[in-house]
C-alpha positions in Angstrom: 25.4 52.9 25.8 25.3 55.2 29.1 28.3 55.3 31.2 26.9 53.4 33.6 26.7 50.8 31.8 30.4 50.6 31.4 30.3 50.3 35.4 28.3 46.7 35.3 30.2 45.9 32.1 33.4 46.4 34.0 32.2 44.8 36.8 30.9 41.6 35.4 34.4 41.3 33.6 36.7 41.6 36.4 34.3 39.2 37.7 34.4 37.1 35.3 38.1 37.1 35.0 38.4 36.1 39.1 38.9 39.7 40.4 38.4 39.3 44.2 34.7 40.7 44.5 36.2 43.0 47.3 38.6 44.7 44.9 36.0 45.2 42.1 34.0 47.2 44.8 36.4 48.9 45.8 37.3 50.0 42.4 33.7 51.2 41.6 34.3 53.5 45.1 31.2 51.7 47.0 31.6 51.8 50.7 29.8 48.5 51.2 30.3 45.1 49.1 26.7 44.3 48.9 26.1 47.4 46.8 28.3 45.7 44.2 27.0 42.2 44.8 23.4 43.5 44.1 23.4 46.0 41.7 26.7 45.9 39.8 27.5 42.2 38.9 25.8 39.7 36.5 26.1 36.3 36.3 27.2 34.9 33.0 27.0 31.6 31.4 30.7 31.4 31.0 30.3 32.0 35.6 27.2 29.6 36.0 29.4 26.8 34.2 32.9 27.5 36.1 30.5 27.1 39.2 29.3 23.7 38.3 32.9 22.5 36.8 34.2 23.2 40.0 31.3 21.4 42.1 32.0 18.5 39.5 35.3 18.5 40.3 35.3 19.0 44.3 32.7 15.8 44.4 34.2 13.4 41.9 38.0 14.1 43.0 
């Protein structure tokens, strides 16, 4: 594993754990967000289903 692998590791974790995306960026030492929204996050299952939970529970409420 390369360092900078660590980097989208990290990334996708504080992510993952609701880190404000802004804070993760900042934390990487990128200038602009997008940089970290394109390169340096993934989405995960455990994000793809905490997205539709949510819309489940904002329409059936």
């Amino acid at each position: 594993m390369r360092i900078h692998d660590l980097r989208h590791t990290s990334a996708t974790l504080l992510l993952l754990g609701g880190t404000n995306m802004k804070v993760v960026s900042e934390r990487l030492g990128h200038t602009d967000i997008k940089i970290t929204m394109n390169r340096y996050s993934h989405v995960l299952k455990e994000m793809d289903k905490e997205a539709s939970d949510n819309l489940s529970e904002l329409l059936f409420k």
